[in-house]
N, C-alpha and C positions, 0 to 999 in steps of 0.2 A: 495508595493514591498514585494516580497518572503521575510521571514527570516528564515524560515525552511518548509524541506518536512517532513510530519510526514508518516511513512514509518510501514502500517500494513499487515502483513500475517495472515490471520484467515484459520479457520475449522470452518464447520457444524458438528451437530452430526449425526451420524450415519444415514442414511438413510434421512436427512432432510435439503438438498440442497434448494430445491422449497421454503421450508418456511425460511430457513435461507437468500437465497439470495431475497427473498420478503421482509422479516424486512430490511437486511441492505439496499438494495436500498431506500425502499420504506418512512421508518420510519429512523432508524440509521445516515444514510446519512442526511436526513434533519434535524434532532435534531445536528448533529456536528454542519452542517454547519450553525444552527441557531444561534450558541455561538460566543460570541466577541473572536477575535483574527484568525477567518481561511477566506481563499479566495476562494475556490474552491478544490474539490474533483472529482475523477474518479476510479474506478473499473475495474478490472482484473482479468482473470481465468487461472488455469495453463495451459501453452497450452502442445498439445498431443508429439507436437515437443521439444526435447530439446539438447541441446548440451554439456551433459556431465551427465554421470551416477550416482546417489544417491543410498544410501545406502537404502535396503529394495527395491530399483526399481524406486521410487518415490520421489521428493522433499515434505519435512514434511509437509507444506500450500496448500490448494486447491486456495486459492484468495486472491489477491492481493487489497490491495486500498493506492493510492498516494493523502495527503492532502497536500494542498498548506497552507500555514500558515504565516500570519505576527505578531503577535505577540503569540511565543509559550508558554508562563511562564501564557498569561492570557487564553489559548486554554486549558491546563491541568487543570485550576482550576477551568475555568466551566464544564470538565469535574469530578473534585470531587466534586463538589457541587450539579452539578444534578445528579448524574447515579443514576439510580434506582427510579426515581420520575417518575411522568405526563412527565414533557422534556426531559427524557432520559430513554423511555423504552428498557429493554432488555429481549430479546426472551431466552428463552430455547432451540431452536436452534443451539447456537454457543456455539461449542464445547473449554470450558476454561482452559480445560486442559493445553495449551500453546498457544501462543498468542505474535507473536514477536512485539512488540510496542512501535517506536519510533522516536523520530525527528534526524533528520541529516541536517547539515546546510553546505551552497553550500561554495566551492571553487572555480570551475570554472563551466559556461554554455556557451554552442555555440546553436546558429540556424540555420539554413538554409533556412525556410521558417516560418516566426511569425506567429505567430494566427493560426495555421493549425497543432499544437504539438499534439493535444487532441484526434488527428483523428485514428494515427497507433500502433499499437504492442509495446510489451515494451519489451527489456533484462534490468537484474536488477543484476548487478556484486556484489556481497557481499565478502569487501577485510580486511583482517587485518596486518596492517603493525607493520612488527617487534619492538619490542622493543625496542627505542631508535636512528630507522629508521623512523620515521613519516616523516620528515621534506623533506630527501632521497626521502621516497617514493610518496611525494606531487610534489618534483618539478619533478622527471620521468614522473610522469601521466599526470601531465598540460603541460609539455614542449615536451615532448617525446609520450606518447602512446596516450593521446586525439587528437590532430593534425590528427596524422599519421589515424586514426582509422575515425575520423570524415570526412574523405575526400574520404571514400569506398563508393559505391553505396549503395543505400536503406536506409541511416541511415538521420534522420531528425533533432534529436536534441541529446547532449552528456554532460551531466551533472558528475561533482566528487562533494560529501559530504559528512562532515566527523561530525560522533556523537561528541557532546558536552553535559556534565550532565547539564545543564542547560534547563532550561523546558521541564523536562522529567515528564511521569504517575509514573515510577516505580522505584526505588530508584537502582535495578540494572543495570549492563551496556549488552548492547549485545555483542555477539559472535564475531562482525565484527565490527572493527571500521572506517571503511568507506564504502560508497556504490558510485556503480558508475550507472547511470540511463540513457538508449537508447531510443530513439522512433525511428522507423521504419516505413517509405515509403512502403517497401516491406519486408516481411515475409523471402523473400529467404535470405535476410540479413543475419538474423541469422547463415550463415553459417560462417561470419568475424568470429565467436566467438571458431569455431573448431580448429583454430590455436593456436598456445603454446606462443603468444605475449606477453598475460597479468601474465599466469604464469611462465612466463621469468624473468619476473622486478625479481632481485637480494633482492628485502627492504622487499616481503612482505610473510606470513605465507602460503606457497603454497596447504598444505596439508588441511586449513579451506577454499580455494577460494570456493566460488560457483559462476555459473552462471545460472541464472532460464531466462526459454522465458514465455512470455506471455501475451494472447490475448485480445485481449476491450471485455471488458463485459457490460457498460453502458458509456452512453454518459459523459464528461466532469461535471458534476453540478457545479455551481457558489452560495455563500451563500445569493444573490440578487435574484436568483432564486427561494431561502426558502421565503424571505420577500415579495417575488410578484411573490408568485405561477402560473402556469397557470392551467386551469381547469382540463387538464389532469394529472399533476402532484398532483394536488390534490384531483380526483378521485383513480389515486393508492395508494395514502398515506390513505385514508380512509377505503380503501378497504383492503389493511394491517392492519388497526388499529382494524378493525371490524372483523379480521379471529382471529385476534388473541386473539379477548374479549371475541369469539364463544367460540374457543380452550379451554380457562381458568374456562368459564362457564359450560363445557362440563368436563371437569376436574373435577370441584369441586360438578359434579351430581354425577359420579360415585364414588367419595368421599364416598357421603353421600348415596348412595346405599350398597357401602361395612360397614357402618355403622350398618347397620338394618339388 
């Protein structure tokens, strides 16, 4: 069983999408999901389409990744125990400047069709409810706007979860203290999200809403999948492991060229 989604926005640096989204698929991905405590992982890119304008033009993240997780308190701690080892390489690629990273754990979930979530588009509601409105603005969203919302066409599954400090990476809290998670049949969906419904609710901080769309970028991965690889999955993890060993070797010549 779920107990939290661990819920990441990354950057590449500058110029180094190819090799960043090569690590995280290829390597990152499998090293998460090798660790006790996660059940499955999928990826996301921002897509071209969105329904609401950001500041500078662009929402801050290029890519999305939704970790499934049951137990998050022991998922954070083999994440501090290994990063930066043999189990947990990380690439120079990903740009750490900022880095939204965290679990949020569910309130409600609907489906409409099981086993088929992994397949379509996501919107990803990022909500912060008032001060001393949470409670307010829990039961509007499960009684009131998920219903109503989840019964439009194209939409597959409609998830509300709300951060808890409890098995968290970073000791700070985020910007939003709930998320609300779509999957989508069809793309054109995205249009339910042009109307003024969600930032109607009376309980919550209208002027932090955001709403991001965005696209499947890699299949579903399961952490069963890391422990009984198939041969393909483990020819591009190799082939990730080995661009990047080139890379570092190829570094540390000119090194020692500028040396002499």
């Amino acid at each position: 069983m779920i107990e939290a989604l661990l819920v990441v926005f990354t950057n590449p640096t500058q110029g180094r999408d190819d090799d960043f989204n090569d690590w995280y698929t290829h390597i990152h991905t499998r090293d998460a999901l090798g660790f006790r405590g996660s059940i499955a992982q999928q990826r996301f890119s921002l897509s071209a389409e969105q329904v609401q304008e950001f500041p500078g033009g662009r929402f801050f993240a290029k890519y999305l990744a939704l970790y499934e997780v049951f137990d998050a308190e022991r998922f954070v701690q083999e994440h501090i125990d290994n990063a930066l080892t043999p189990r947990m390489v990380v690439e120079d690629s990903i740009d750490m400047s900022r880095m939204d990273d965290f679990h949020y754990y569910p309130l409600q979930y609907r489906d409409k069709a099981p086993r088929t979530f992994q397949t379509g588009s996501v919107v990803v509601e990022q909500i912060t409810a008032k001060p001393g409105h949470e409670a307010q603005f829990r039961d509007w969203y499960n009684d009131h706007y998920l219903p109503t919302r989840f019964r439009e066409q194209g939409i597959i599954t409609g998830a509300l979860l709300a951060y808890d400090g409890h098995g968290q990476l970073v000791e700070f809290s985020p910007e939003h203290d709930h998320v609300g998670i779509w999957r989508l049949t069809d793309d054109a969906a995205r249009a339910h999200w042009r109307n003024g419904t969600l930032r109607e609710c009376p309980f919550i901080d209208r002027e932090s809403l955001t709403v991001t769309c965005w696209d499947v970028l890699t299949e579903r991965m399961t952490e069963d999948a890391v422990h009984h690889p198939t041969s393909a999955g483990l020819a591009g993890e190799e082939r990730a492991r080995a661009r990047i060993a080139a890379a570092g070797t190829a570094q540390r010549d000119r090194g020692d060229l500028l040396k002499h």
